[in-house]
N, C-alpha and C positions, 0 to 999 in steps of 0.2 A: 504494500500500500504506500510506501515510503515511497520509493523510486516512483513508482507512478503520479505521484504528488509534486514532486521536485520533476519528472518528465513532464509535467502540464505547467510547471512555473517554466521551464525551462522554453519550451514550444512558444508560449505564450510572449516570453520577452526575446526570443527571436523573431517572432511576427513582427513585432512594434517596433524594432530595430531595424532588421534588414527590409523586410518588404514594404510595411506600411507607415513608418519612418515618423513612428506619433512620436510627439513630443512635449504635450498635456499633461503635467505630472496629475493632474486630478484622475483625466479619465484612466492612466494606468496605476494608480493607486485602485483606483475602484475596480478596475479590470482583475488587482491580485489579489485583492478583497474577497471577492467575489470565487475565484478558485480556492481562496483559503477556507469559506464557507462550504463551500461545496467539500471540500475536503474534508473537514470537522464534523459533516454531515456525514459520511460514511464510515471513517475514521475513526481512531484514539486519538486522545488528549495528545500524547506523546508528538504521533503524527501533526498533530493539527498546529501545533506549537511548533516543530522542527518546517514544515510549509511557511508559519507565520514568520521566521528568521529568515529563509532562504529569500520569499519577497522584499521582506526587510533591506537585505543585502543585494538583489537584484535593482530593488527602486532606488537606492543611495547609486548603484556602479557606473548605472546606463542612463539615470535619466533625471540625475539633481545635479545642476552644475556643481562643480568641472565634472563633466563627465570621463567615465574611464578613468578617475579616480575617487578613490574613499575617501576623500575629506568632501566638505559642504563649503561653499564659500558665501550663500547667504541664509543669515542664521534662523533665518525664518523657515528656511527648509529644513531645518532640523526638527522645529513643530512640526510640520508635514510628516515626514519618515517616524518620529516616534508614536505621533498619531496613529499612524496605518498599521506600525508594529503593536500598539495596547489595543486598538480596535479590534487585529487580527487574532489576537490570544483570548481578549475578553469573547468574540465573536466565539470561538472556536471551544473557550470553557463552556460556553452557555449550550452550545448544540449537543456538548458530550453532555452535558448536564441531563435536558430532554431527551437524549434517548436512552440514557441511561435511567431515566425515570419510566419512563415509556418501554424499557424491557421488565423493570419492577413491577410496573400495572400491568404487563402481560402474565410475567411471574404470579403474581397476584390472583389475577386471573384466571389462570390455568388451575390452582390451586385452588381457591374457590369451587371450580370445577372439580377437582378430584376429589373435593371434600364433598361436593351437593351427590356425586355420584356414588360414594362409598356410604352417604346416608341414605341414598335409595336406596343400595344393595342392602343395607341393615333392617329398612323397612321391609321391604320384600320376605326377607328372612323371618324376619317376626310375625308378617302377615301370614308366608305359609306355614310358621311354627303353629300359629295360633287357628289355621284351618285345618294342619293332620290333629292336633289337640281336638276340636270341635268333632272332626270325622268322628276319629276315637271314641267320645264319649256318646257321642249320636251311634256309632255303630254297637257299640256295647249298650246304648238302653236299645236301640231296634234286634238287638239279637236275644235281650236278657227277655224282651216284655214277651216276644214269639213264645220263645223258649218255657217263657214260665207257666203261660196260656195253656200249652201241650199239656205240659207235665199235671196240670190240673185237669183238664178235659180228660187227658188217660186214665190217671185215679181214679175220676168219676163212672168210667165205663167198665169200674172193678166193680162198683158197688151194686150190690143185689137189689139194694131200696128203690132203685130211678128206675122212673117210671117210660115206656117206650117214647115218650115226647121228649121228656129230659135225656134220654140216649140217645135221640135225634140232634137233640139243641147241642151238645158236648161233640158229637163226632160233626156237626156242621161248624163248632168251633175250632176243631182239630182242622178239616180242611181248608178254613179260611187260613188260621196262621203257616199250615205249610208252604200253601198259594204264598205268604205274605211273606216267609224264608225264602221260597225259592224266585220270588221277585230282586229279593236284595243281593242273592247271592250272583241272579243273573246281571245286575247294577255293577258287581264291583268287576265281573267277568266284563263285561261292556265296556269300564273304565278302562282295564288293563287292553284292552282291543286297540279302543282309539289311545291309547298312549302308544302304544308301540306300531301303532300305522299299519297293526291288524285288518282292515276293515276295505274289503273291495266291494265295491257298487257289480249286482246281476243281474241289469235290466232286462225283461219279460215285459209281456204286454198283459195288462189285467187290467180291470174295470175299479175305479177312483170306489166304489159302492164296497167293495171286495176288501182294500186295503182298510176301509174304514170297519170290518167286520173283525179283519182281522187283529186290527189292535185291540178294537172293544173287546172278543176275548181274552185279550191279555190279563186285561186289569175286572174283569168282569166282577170280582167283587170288591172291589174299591167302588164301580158305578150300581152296585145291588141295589143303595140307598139313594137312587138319582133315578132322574128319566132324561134317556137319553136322545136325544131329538137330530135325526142323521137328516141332510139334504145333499144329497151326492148327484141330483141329476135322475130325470129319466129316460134320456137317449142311452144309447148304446155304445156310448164312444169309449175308446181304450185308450191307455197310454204305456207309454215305455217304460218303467222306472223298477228299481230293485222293490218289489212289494216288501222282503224282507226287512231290507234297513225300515222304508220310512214306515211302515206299521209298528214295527218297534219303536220309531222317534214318533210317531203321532200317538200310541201305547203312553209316551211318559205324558205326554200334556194332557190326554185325558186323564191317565194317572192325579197329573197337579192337580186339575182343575176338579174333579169330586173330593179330593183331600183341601178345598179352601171354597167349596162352597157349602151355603147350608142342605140339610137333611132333605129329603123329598124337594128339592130342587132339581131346574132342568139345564141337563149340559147341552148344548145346540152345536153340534159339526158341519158345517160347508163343505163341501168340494167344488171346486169349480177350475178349469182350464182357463187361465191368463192367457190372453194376448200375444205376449212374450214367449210361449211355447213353455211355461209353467204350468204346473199343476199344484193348484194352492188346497190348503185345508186351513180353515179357523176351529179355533174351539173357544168357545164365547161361556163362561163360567159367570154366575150367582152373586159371585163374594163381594168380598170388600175391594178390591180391584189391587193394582201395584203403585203402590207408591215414589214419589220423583227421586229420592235416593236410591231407594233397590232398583228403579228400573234398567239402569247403566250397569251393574252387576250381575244381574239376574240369572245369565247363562254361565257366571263365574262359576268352577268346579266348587261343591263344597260350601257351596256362599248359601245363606237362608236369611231372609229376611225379619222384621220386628214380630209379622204376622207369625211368620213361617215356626219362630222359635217357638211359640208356644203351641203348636201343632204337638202331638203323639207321636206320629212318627214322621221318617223324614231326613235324608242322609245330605244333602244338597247335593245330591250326585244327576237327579233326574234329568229338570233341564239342560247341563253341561254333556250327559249324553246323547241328547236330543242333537245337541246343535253339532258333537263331533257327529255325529251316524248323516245328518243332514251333508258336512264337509265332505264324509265320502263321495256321496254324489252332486257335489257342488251345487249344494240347498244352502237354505237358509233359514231363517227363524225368526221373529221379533214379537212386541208384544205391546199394546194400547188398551188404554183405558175405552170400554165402551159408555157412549155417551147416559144410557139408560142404565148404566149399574154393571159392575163387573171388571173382566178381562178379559180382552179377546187373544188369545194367541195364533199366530200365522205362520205357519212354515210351509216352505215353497220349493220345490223339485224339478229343476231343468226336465221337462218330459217334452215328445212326440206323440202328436194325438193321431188317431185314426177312429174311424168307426168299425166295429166286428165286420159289417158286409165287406167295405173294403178292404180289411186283412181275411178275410177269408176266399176271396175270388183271388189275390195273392198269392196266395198257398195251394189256388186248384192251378 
């Protein structure tokens, strides 16, 4: 940087000299000024201070009378020269100063930065400590209550005294909580799927009426105490889509939705083919609807809402399956308040429509 410094002072009073024969002691003061700036601007102190002598002694040699020698002969020109030399170092402290300050605010900055980011990552941390912690205790009360259910109902189908209706009611109790095991066990099995990128889409063509049958058997007794109100259309039209995934994913949001609406209440299902070459389902729920903090979580793994906690049961796993089983077939999911009460939830399946006539003159 040095040589280079002293190669532009040096360029610089060769110009003024031989070619262009200034002899303005102002404008080539300000001419070396001006590279000394520029110098101190890229440069160290060191440098900008060793630039500031070499002009020094360049504007004394060539161009304050007598010229081509070191002495001054009027003394006023020695104002001049020492001027241009305290301007050129004060000029040159101040710039190291600014960028030196201005690497410190980057410094600073950066640091800042690894500090806001090393407090995200501790969040993070804490938040998923405090969602396997919530799984945990939610999975041990949904496992203990099943569990404890059975062992009561089996007892009771020891005893001699019960009566054939009471051995009915106990073994209808044994069947709901196994249903209600083999729900949760199928939850953590689904988690572990879409975590490890388990889960391929086998699109079939099947009727929108069909997928909605098939999830309502899933959870058929979760909707025992509902009525469940299907509108799927009564054309004949088919569509493309893996039945298995999304009756499973449509399976969880019935699921929610009779677990957060009241008793003898009506769950209402849509089906209907979007525009888009979607196939949409709503399922429009009773309750109290989602409120504007949970609703930006909602699909979070493990996330349960103010309502949610004090639900019976309930692992926060449902929805976040929903929407990975959806991801396999590049669905989607979301969810609004209905204007008359409720929630309506929406997920939607890149599908191909046809009607049976024309897939079946296809196939002849």
């Amino acid at each position: 940087m040095l040589a280079a410094a002293l190669a532009a002072l040096g360029l610089l009073t060769s110009l003024f000299v031989v070619w262009l024969r200034v002899t303005n002691p102002t404008t080539v003061a300000l001419s070396y000024l001006l590279v000394v700036l520029i110098v101190a601007t890229v440069g160290t102190r060191r440098v900008a201070i060793a630039a500031s002598l070499m002009a020094f002694f360049c504007f004394n040699y060539f161009f304050l009378p007598p010229v081509g020698a070191w002495t001054i002969a009027d003394p006023g020109n020695w104002v001049a020269l020492f001027t241009l030399l305290a301007v050129s170092i004060v000029a040159s402290h101040l710039s190291t100063q600014v960028r030196r300050r201005a690497q410190e605010a980057a410094a600073q900055r950066d640091e800042l930065a690894r500090l806001l980011e090393e407090l995200e990552e501790a969040e993070v941390v804490r938040r998923d400590a405090e969602l396997k912690s919530a799984l945990l205790a939610s999975l041990d009360h949904d496992f203990k209550t099943p569990l404890t259910a059975l062992t009561v109902a089996a007892n009771n189908l020891d005893a001699s005294w019960l009566t054939d209706d009471q051995r009915r009611e106990q073994a209808e109790i044994v069947r709901s909580e196994l249903a209600r095991l083999n729900r949760l066990f199928q939850d953590i099995v689904d988690m572990a799927r879409i975590d490890t990128n388990a889960v391929a889409a086998e699109p079939e063509w099947v009727q929108p009426a069909e997928i909605v049958e098939a999830a309502a058997r899933q959870v058929e007794h979760d909707l025992a105490a509902h009525t469940l109100e299907v509108d799927a259309g009564t054309d004949q039209a088919l569509v493309r889509v893996d039945p298995r995934l999304t009756s499973a994913a449509l399976a969880h949001l019935l699921e929610n939705a009779a677990q957060y609406s009241p008793p003898a209440s009506t769950i209402t299902v849509t089906a209907t083919t979007a525009s888009l070459g979607e196939l949409q389902f709503a399922v429009r729920d009773r309750g109290p609807g989602v409120s504007p903090q949970d609703r930006g979580r909602l699909f979070d793994r493990f996330y349960r809402g103010a309502d949610a906690r004090r639900q019976r049961f309930g692992s926060g796993m449902g929805l976040a399956i929903t929407r990975g089983l959806l991801a396999a077939e590049r669905g989607r999911v979301w969810v609004e308040n209905h204007p008359e009460g409720g929630a309506v939830f929406t997920m939607a399946v890149p599908a191909d429509s046809r009607t049976a006539a024309a897939l079946e003159g296809e196939a002849v």
